[in-house]
C-alpha positions in Angstrom: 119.0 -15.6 56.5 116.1 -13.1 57.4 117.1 -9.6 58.3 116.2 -8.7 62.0 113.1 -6.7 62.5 113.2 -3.1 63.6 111.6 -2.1 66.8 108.2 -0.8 64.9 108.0 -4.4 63.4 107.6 -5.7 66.4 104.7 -5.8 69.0 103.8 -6.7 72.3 102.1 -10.6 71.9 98.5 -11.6 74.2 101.2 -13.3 76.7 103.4 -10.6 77.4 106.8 -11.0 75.6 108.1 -9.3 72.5 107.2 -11.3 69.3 108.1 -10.8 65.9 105.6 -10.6 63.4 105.7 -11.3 59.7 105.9 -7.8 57.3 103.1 -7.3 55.4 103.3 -7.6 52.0 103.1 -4.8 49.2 100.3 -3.0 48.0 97.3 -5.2 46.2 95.8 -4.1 42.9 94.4 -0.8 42.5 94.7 -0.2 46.4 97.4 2.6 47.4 99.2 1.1 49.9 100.0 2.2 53.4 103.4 -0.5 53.9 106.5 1.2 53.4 108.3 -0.6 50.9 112.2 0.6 49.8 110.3 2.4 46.7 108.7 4.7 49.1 111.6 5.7 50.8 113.2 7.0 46.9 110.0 8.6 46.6 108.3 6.5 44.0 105.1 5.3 45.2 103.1 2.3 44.3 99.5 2.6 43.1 99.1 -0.7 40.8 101.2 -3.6 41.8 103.5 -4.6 38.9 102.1 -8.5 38.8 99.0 -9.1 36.9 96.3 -9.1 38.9 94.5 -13.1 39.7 91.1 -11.8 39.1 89.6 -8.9 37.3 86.7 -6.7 38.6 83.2 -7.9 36.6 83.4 -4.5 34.9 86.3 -5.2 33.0 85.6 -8.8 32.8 82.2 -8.2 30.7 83.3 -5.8 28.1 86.7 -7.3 27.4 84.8 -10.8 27.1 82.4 -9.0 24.6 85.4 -7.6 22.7 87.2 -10.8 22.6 84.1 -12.7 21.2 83.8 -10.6 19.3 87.1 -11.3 17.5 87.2 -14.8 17.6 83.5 -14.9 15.8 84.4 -13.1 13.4 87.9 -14.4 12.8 86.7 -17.8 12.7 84.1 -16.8 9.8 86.8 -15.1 7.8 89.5 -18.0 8.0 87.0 -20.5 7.0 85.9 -17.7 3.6 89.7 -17.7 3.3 91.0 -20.9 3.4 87.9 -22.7 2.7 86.6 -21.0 -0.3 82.8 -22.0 -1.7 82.0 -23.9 2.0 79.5 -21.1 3.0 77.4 -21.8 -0.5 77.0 -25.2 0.2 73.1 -26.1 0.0 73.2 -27.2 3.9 74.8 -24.5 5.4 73.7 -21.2 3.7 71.3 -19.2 5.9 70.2 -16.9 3.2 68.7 -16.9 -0.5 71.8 -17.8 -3.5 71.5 -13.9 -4.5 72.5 -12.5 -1.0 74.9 -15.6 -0.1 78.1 -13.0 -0.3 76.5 -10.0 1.4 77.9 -8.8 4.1 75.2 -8.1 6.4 74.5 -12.1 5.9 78.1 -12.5 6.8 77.6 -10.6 9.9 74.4 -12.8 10.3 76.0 -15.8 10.5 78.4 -14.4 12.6 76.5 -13.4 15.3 73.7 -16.3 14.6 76.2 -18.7 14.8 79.6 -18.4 16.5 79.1 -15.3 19.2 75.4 -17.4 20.9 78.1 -20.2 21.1 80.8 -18.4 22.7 78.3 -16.9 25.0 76.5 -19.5 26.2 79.3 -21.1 27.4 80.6 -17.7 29.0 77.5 -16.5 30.9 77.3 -20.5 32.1 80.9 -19.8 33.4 79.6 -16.6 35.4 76.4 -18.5 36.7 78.8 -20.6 38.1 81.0 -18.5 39.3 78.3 -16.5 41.1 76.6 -19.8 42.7 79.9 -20.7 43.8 81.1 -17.7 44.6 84.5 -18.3 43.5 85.7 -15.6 40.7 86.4 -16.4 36.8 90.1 -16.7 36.0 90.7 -13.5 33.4 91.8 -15.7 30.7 89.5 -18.5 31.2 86.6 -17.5 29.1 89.4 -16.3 26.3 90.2 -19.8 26.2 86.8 -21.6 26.3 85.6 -19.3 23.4 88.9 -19.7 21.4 88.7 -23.4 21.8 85.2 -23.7 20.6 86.2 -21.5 17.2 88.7 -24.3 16.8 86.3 -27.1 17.2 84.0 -25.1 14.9 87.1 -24.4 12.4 87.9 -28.3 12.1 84.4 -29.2 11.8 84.5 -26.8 8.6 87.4 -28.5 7.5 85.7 -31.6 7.6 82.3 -30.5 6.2 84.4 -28.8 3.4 86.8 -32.0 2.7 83.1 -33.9 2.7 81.6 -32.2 -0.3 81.4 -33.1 -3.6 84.1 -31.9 -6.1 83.2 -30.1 -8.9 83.3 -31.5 -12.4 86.3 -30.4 -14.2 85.6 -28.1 -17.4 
């Protein structure tokens, strides 16, 4: 049953009579709040609400999507050198000459050549359409997009890998 509301929660209505209006609720994200909530009357005040928040501000959004594609690039790159040893000296997908296949700056070549334009093509087509729309990005949806697309790029690694030719045996 809902508790009665005190005489400040009430106010006088457009027709006259006493109506009871609905409390407001808590503070937002990153907004002090100005409703009295029981944590304000024990003295603790509430700066950040506890939830997380629906949406985060574009400046958070754009560096933590950097960061995060970041990781996935290169942690797609490194599983498939790990589990799928020999795949990146195959004839059709080595980007440099044999003597500089296992360098590392044409590790970080392929990296970035490869997987991060990938992830971020899809992610700045996610904030064109979110700014034509004008309806924000989810904080986890471009984690998601770019993670799924480093497991579509991991299996078809797999596949290229199961697809070559096995080495004579000595």
């Amino acid at each position: 049953m809902p508790r009665p509301l005190a005489p400040q929660e009430r106010r006088q209505s457009r027709f006259g009579s006493n109506s009871a209006v609905a409390r407001q609720p808590g503070p937002h994200y990153g907004v002090r709040g100005s409703v009295r909530c029981p944590r304000h009357e024990w003295g603790i005040s509430q700066t950040v609400s506890l939830k997380t928040p629906q949406y985060l501000p574009w400046r958070y959004m754009i560096p933590r999507d950097i960061v995060l594609s970041t990781v996935l690039a290169f942690g797609e790159r490194i599983a498939e050198r790990v589990f799928l040893p020999g795949l990146h000296r195959a004839p059709d997908r080595a980007i440099a000459d044999p003597a500089r296949i296992d360098d590392l700056s044409v590790f970080v070549a392929d990296v970035i050549g490869h997987n991060f334009i990938l992830i971020w093509m899809f992610i700045l087509a996610m904030y064109v359409m979110s700014i034509i729309t004008k309806r924000p990005i989810k904080p986890y949806a471009t984690a998601i997009i770019g993670g799924g697309l480093m497991i579509i790029t991991f299996i078809g690694s797999v596949a290229a890998w199961y697809a070559m030719p096995m080495p004579p045996p000595k």
